[in-house]
PAZAPA-4460 file (N, C-alpha, C; in steps of 0.05 Angstrom, whole numbers, plus 32768, in hexadecimal, padded with zeros to 4 digits):
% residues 263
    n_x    n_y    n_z   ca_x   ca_y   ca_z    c_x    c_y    c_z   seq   type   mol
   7F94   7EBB   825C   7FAC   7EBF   824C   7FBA   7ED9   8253     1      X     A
   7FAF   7EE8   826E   7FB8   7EFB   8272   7FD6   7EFA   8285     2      X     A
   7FF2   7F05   8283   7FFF   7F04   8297   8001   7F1F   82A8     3      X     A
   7FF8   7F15   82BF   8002   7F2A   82D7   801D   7F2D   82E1     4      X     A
   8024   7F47   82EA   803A   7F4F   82FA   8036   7F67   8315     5      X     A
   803C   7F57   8324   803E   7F77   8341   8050   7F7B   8345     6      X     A
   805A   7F98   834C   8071   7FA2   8362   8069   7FAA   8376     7      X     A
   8078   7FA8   838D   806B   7FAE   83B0   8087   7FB8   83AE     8      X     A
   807C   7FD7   83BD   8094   7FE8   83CF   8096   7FDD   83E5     9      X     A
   8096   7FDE   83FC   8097   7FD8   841C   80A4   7FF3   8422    10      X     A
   809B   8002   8432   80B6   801C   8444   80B1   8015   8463    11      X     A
   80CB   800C   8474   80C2   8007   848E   80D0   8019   849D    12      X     A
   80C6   8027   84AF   80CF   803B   84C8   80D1   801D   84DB    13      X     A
   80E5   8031   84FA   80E1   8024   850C   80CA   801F   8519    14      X     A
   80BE   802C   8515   80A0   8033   8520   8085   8029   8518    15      X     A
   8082   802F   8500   806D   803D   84E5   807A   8023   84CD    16      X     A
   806A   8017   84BC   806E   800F   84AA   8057   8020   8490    17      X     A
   805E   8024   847B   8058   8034   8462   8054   8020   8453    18      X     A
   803E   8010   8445   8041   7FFD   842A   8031   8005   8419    19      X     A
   8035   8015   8405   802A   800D   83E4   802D   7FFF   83D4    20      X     A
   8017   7FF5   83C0   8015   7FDD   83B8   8016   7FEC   839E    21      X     A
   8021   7FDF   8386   8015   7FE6   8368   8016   7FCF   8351    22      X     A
   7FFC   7FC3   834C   7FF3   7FB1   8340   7FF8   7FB5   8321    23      X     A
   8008   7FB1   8311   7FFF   7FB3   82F0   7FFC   7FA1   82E0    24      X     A
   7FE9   7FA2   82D3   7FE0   7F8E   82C6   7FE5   7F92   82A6    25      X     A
   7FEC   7F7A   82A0   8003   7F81   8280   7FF3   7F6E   8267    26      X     A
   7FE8   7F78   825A   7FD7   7F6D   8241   7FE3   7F5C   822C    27      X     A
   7FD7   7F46   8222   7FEA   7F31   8213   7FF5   7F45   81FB    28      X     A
   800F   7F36   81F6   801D   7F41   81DC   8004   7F40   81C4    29      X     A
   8007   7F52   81AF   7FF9   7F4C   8191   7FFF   7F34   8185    30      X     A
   7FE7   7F24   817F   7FEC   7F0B   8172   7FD2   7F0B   8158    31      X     A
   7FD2   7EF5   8147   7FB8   7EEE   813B   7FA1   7EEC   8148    32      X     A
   7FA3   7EE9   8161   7F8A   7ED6   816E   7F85   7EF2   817D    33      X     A
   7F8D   7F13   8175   7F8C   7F22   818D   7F70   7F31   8180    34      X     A
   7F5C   7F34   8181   7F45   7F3F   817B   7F41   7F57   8182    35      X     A
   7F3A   7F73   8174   7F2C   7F88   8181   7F18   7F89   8179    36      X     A
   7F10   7F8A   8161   7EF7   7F8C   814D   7EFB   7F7E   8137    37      X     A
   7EE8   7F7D   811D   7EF5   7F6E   810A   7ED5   7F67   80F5    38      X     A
   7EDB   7F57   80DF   7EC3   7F54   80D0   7EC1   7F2C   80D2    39      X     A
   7EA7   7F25   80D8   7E9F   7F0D   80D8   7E8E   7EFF   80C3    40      X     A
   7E88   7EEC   80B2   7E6F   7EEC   80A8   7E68   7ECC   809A    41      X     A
   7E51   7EC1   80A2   7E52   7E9F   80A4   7E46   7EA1   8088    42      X     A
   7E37   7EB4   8085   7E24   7EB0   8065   7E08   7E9A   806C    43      X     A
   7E01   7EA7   8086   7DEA   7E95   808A   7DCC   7EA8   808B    44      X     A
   7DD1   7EA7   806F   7DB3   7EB4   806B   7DA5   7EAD   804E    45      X     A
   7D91   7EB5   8045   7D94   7EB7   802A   7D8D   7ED2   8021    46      X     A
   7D9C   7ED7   8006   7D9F   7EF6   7FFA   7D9E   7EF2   7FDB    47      X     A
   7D8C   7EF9   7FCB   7D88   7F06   7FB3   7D93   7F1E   7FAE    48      X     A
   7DA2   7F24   7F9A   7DAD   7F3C   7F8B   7DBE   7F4D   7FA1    49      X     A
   7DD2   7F3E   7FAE   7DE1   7F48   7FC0   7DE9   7F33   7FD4    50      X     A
   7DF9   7F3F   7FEA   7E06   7F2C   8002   7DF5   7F33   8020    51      X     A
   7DE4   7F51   8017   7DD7   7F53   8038   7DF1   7F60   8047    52      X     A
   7DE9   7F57   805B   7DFA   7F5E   807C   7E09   7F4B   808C    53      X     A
   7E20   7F4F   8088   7E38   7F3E   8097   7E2D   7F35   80B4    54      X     A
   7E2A   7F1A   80BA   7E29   7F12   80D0   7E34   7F25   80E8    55      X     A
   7E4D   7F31   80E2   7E62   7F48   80F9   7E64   7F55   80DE    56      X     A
   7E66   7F72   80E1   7E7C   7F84   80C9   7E65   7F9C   80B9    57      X     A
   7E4A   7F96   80B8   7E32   7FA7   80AC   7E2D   7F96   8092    58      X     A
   7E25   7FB4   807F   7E15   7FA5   8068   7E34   7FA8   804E    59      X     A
   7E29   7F8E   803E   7E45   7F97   8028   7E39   7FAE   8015    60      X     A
   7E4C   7FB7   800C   7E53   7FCF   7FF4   7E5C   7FBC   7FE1    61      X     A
   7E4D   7FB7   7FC8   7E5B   7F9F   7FA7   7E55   7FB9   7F91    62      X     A
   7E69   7FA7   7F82   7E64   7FAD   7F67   7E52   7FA1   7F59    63      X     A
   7E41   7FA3   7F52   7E2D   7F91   7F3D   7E20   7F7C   7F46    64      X     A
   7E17   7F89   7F5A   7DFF   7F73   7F77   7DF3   7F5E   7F61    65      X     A
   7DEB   7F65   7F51   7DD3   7F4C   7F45   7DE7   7F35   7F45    66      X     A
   7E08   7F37   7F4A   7E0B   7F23   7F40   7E12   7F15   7F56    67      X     A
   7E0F   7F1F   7F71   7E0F   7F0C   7F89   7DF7   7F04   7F94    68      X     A
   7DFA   7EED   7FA9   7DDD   7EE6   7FAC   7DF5   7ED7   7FCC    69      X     A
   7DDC   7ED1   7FDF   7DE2   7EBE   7FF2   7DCC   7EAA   7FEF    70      X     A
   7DDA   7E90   7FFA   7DC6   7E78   7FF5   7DBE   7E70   800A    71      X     A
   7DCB   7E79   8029   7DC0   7E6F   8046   7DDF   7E60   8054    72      X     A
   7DEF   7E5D   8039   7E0A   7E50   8050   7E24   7E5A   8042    73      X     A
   7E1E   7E68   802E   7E3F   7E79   8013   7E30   7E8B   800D    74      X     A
   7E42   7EA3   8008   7E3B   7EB6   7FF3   7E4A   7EA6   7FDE    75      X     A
   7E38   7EB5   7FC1   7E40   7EAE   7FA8   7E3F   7ECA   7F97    76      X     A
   7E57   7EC8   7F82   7E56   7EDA   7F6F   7E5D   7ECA   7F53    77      X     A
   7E50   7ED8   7F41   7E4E   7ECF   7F2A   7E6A   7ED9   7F1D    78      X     A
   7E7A   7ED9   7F08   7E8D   7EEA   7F0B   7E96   7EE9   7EE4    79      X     A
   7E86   7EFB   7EDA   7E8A   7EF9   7EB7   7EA7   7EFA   7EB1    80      X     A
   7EAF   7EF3   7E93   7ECD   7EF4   7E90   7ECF   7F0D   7E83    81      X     A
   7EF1   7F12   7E94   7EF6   7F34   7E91   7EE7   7F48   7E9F    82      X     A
   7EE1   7F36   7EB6   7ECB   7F48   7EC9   7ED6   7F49   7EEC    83      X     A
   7ED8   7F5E   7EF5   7EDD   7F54   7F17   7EC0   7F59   7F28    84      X     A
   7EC0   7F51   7F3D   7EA8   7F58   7F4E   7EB4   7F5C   7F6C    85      X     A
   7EA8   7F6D   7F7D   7EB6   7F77   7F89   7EA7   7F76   7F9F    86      X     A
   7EA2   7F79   7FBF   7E93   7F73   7FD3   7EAA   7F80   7FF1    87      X     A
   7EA0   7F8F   7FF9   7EAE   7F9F   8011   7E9F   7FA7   802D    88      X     A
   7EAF   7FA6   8038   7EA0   7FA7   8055   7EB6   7FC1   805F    89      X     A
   7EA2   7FD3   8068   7EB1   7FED   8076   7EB8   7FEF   808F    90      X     A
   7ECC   7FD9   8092   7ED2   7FD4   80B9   7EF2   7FE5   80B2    91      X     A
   7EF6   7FEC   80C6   7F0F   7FFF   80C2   7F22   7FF1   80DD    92      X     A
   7F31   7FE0   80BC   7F4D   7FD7   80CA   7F59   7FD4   80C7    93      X     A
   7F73   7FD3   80D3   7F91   7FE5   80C7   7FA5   7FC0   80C6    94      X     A
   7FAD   7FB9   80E0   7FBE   7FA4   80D8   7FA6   7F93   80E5    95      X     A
   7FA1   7F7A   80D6   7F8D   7F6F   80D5   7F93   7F4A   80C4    96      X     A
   7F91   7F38   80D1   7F89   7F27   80C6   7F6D   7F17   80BD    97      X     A
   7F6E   7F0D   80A2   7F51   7F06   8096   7F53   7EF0   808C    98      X     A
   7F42   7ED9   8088   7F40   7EC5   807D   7F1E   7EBE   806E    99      X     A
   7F1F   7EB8   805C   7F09   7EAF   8051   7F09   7E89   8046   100      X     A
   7EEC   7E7E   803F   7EEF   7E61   8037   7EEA   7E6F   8018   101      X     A
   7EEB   7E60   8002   7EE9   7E66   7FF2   7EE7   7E51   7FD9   102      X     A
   7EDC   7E52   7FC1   7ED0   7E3F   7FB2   7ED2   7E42   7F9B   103      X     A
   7EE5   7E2F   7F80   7EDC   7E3D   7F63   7EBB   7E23   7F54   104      X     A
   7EB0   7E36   7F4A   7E9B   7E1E   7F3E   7EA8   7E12   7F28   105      X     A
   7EB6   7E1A   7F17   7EC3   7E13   7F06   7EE7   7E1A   7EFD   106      X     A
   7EF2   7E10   7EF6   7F09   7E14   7EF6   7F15   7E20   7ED9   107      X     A
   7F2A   7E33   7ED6   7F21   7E42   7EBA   7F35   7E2B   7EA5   108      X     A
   7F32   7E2C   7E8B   7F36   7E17   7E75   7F4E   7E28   7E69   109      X     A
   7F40   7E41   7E6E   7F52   7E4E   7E57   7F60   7E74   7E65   110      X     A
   7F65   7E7E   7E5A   7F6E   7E9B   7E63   7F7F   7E9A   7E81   111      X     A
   7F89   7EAE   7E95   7F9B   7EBD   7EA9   7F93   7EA9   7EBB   112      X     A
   7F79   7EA1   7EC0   7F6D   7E92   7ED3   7F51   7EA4   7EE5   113      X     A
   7F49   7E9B   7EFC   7F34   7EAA   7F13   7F3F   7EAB   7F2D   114      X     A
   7F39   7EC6   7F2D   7F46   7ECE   7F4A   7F34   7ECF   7F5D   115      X     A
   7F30   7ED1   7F73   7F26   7ED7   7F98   7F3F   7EE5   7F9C   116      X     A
   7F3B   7EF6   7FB1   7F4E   7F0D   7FBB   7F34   7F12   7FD9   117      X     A
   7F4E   7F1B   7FEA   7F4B   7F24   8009   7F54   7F47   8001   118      X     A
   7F44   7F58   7FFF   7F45   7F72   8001   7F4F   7F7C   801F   119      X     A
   7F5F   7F8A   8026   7F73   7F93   803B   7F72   7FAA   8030   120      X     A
   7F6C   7FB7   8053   7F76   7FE3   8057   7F67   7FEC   803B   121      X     A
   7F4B   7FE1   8037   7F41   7FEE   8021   7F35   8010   8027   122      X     A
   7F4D   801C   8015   7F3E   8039   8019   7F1F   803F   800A   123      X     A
   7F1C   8057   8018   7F03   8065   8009   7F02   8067   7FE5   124      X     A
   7F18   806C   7FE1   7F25   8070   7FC4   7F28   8051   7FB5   125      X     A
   7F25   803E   7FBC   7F25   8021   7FBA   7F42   801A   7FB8   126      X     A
   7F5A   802B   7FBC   7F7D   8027   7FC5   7F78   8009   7FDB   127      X     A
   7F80   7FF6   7FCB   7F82   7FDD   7FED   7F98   7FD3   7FDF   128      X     A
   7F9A   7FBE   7FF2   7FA8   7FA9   7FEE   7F99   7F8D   7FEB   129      X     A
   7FA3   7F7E   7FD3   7F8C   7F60   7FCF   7FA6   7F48   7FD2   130      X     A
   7F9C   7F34   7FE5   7FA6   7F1C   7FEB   7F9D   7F03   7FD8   131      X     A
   7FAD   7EFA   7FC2   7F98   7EF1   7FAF   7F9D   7ED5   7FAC   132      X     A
   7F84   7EC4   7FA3   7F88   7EAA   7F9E   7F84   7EA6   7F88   133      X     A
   7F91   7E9A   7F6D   7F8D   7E90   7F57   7F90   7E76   7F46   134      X     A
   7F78   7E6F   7F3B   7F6F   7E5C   7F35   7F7C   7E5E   7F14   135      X     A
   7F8E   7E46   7F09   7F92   7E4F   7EEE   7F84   7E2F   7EDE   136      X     A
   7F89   7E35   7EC5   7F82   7E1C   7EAF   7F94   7E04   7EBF   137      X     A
   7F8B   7DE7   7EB8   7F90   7DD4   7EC8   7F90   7DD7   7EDC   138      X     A
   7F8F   7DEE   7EF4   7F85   7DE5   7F16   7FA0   7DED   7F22   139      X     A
   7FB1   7E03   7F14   7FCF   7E07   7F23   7FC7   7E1E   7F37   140      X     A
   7FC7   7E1E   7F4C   7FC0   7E33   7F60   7FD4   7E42   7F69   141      X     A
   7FCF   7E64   7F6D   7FE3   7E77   7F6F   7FDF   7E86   7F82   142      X     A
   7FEE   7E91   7F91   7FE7   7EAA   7FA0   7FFD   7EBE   7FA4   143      X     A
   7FF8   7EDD   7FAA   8002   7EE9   7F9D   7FF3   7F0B   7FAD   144      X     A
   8003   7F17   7FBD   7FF8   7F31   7FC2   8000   7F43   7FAD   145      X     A
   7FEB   7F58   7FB0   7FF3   7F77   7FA2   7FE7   7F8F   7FA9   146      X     A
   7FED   7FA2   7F9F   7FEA   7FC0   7FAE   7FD1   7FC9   7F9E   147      X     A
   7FBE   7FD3   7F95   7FA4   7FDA   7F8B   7FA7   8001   7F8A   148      X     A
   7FAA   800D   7F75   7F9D   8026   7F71   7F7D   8028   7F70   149      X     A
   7F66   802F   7F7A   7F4C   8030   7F77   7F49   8045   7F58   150      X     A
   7F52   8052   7F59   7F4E   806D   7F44   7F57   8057   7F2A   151      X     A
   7F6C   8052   7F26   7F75   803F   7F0D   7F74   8022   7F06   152      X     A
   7F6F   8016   7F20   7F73   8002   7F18   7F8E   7FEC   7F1F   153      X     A
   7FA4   7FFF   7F17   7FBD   7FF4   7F1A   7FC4   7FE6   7F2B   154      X     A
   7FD5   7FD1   7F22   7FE2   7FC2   7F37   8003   7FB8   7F3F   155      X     A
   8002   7FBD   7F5A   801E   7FBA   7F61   8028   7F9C   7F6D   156      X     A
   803C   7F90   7F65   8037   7F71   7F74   8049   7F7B   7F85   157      X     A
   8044   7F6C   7F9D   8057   7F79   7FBC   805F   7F53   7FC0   158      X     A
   807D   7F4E   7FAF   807E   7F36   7FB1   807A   7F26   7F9D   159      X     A
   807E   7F08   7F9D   808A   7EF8   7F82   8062   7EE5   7F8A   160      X     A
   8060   7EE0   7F6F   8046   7ECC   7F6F   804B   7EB3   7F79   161      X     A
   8049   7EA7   7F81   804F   7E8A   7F9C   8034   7E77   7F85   162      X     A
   8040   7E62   7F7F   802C   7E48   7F74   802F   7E32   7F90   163      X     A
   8013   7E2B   7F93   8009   7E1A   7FB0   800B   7E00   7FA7   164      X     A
   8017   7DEA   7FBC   8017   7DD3   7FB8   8001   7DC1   7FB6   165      X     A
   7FF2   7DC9   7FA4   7FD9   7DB7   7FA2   7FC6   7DCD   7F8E   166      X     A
   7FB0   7DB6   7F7F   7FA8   7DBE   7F6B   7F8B   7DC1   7F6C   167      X     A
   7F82   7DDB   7F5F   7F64   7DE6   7F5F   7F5B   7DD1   7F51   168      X     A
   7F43   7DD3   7F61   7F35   7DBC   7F54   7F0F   7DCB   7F5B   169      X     A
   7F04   7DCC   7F43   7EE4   7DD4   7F42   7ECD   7DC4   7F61   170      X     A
   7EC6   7DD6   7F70   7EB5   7DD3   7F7E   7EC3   7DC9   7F9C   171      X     A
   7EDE   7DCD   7F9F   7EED   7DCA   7FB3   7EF2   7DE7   7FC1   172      X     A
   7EEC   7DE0   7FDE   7EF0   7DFA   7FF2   7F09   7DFD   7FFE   173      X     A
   7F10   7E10   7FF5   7F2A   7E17   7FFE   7F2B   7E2E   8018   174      X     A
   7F41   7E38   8020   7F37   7E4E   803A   7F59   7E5B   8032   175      X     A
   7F53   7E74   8034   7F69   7E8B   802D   7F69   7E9F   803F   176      X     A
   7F87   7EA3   8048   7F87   7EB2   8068   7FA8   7ECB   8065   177      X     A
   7F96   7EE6   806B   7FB3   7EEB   8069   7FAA   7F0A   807B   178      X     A
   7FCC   7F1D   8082   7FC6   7F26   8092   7FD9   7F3E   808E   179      X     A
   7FD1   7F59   808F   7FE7   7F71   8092   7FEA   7F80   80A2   180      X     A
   7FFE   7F85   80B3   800D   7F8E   80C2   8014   7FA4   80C4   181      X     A
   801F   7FC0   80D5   8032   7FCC   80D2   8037   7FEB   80BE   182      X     A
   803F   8001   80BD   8041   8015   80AC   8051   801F   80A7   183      X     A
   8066   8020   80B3   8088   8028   80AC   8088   8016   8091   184      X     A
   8090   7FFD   80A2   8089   7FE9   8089   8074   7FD5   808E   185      X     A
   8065   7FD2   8076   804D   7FC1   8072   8056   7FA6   806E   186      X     A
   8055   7F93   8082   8052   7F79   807E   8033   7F68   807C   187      X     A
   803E   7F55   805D   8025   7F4C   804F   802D   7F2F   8053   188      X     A
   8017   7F24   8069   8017   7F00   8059   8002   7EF0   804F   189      X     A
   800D   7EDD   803F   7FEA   7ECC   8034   7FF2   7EB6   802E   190      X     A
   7FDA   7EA3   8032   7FDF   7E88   8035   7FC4   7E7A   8028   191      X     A
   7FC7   7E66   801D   7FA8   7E59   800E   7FA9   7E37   8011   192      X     A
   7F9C   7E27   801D   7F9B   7E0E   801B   7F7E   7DFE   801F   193      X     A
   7F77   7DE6   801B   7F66   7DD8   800E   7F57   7DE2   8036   194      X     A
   7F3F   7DE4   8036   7F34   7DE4   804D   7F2D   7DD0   805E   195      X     A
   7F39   7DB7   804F   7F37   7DA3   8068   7F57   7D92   806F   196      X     A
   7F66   7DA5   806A   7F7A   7D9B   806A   7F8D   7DB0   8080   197      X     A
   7FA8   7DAF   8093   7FAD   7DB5   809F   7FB4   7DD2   8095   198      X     A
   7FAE   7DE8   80A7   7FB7   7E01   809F   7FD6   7DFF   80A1   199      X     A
   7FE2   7E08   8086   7FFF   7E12   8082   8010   7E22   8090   200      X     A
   8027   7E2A   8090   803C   7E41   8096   802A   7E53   8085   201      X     A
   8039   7E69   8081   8035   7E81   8077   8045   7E80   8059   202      X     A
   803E   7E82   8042   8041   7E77   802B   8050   7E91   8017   203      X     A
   8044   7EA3   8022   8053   7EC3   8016   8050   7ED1   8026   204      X     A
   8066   7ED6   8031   8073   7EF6   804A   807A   7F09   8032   205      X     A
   8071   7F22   8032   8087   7F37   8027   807B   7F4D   8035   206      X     A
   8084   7F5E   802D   8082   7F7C   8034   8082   7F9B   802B   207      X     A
   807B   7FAC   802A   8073   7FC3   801D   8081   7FD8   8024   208      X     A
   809F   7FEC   801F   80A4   7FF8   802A   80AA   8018   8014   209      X     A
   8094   8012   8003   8091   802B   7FF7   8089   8043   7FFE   210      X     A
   808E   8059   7FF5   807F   8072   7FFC   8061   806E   7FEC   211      X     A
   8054   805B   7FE2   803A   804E   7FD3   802B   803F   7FEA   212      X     A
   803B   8032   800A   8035   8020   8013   8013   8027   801D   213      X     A
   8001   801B   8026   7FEE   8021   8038   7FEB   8021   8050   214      X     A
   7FED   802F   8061   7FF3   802D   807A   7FD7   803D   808F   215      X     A
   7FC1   8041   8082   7FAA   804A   808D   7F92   8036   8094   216      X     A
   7F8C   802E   80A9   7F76   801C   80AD   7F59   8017   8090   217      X     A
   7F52   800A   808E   7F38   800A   8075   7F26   7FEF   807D   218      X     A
   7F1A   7FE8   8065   7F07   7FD9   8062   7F0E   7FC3   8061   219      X     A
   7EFE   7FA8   805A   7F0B   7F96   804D   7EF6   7F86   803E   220      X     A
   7EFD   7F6F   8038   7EE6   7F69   8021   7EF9   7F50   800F   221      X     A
   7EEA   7F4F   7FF5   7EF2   7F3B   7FEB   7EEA   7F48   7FC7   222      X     A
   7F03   7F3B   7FBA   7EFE   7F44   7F9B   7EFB   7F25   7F8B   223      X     A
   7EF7   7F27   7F74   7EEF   7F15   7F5C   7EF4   7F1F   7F44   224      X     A
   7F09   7F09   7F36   7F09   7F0C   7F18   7F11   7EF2   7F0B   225      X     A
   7F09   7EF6   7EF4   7F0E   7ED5   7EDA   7F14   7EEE   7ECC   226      X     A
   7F2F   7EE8   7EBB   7F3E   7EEA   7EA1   7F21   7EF1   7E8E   227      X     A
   7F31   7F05   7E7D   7F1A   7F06   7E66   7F20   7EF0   7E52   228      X     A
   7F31   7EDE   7E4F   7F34   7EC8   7E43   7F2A   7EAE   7E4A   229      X     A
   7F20   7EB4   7E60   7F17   7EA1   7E6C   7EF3   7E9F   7E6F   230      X     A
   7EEA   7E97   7E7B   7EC9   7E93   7E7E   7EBB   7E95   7E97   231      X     A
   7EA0   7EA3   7E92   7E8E   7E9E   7EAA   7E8F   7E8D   7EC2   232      X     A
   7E95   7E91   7EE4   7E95   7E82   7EEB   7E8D   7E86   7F04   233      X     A
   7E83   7E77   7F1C   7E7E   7E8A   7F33   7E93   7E7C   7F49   234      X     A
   7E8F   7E84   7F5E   7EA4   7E8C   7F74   7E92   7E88   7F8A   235      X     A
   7E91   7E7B   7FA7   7E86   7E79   7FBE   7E91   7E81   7FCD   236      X     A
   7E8E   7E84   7FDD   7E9C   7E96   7FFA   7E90   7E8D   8016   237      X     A
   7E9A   7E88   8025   7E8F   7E82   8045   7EA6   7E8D   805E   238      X     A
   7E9E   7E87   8075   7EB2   7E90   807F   7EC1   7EA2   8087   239      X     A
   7EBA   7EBF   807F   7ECC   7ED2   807D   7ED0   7EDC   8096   240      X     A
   7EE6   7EE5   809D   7EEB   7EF6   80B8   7F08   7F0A   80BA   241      X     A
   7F07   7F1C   80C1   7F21   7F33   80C0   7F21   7F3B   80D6   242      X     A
   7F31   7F36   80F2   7F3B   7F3B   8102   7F50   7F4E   8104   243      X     A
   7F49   7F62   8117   7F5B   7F78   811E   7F70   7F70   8129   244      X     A
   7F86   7F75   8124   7FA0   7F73   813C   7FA5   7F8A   8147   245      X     A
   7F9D   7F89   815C   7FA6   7FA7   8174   7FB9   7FA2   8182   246      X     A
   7FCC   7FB9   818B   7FD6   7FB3   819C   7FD3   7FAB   81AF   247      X     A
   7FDE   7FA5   81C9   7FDA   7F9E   81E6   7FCC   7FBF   81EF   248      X     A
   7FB8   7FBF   81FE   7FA9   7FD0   8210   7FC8   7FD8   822C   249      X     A
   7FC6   7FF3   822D   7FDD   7FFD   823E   7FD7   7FF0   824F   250      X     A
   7FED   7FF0   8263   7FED   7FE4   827E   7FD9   7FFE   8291   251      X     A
   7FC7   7FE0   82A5   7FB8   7FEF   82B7   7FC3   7FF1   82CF   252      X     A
   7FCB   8006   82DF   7FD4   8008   82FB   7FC3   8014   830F   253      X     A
   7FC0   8009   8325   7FB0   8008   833C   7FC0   8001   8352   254      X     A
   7FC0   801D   8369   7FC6   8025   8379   7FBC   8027   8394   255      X     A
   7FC6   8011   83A9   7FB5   8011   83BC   7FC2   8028   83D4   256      X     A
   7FAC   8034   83E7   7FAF   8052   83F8   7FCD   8043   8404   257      X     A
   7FD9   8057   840F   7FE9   8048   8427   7FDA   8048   8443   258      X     A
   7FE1   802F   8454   7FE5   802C   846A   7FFB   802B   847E   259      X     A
   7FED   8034   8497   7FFA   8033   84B0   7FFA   8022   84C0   260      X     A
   800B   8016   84CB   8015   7FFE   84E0   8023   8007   84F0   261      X     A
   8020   8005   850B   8034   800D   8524   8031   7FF7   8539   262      X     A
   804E   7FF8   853B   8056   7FD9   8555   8054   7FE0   8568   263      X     A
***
């Protein structure tokens, strides 16, 4: 998928011919599919009172390990109401796309609803950005980015909440994919659909052009919450992966000696 380009000088005397050659080789444009590093993880193990070590990415960092476990093919978190749980992987990456599969065991009856969120440019300070999926009473599905203070709590919505054409439904796998860009200005997209069904357009584009924006490479990971109006419920996870977008690698140039030719 690589394209090449050469330029050839030629210099000819009457005599003497002079040729240098210079080969450069030009690296594909930045795309989704462009990989430098990144976090991977199938969930094929089994784990008591935690998630263990990411297939690619190291070991996770949670909030309140007892309440994750791996079973050999999902991580699972238990997730109390009025509670979040939290799980991070310290790969340091700046514009980056991520997708996870994802699962509610139950669907909430009552209260805000249960969220899954894609953690993005998670600082040290827990400042990220979360790509979120939400599950409400009757099965109306939402998604919806925002900006994360670590120190408070607070939240900024970067963009209008988007309701998905199709409806949560308990013990159905879904897959949620989104991706940020950029530091002048921060472009945010996210997308959520049934996992056996064709992947979508891109469902919410916006962008961040505050002096608040994040624009420092971080972590990434995944968050959890149910409404405190709502009830106990757990959450599966498979799948996960956060791909770096790097630029194109500079052009390489290679220089062949000159030679001499005489007629």
């Amino acid at each position: 998928m690589r394209h090449h380009r050469s330029s050839r000088c030629v210099a000819v005397a009457s005599l003497v011919a002079c040729a240098c050659v210079a080969a450069t080789v030009v690296g594909p444009a930045p795309s989704l599919g462009a990989q430098a590093s990144g976090v991977e993880d199938t969930f094929g193990r089994a784990v008591t009172g935690g998630w263990g070590t990411a297939t690619v990415g190291g070991a996770y960092t949670l909030d309140e390990a007892f309440a994750f476990s791996v079973d050999g093919s999902a991580g699972r978190v238990s997730i109390g109401r009025g509670e979040d749980r939290r799980a991070l992987l310290a790969a340091n990456l700046g514009d980056v796309d991520a997708s996870v599969r994802l699962r509610f065991q139950t669907i909430p009856t009552t209260g805000s609803g249960a969220y899954v969120a894609l953690g993005l440019r998670t600082a040290a300070n827990g400042n990220e950005y979360r790509a979120r999926l939400r599950a409400l009473p009757g099965g109306v599905a939402r998604i919806s980015i925002v900006r994360v203070v670590g120190s408070t709590q607070a939240v900024t919505a970067i963009g209008p909440e988007v309701q998905l054409p199709f409806t949560a439904t308990a013990g159905t796998w879904y897959r949620m994919r989104a991706s940020v860009t950029g530091t002048t200005e921060v472009v945010l997209r996210l997308k959520a659909w049934p996992s056996t069904s064709t992947e979508p357009a891109w469902q919410l584009s916006t962008s961040d052009r505050t002096a608040a924006r994040l624009t420092a490479p971080g972590g990434t990971g995944l968050w959890f919450y149910v409404s405190s109006a709502g009830a106990t419920t757990e959450a599966l996870v498979d799948d996960l992966t956060a791909t770096s977008l790097a630029p194109p690698p500079p052009p390489t140039t290679t220089t062949t000696a000159p030679s001499t030719t005489t007629t």
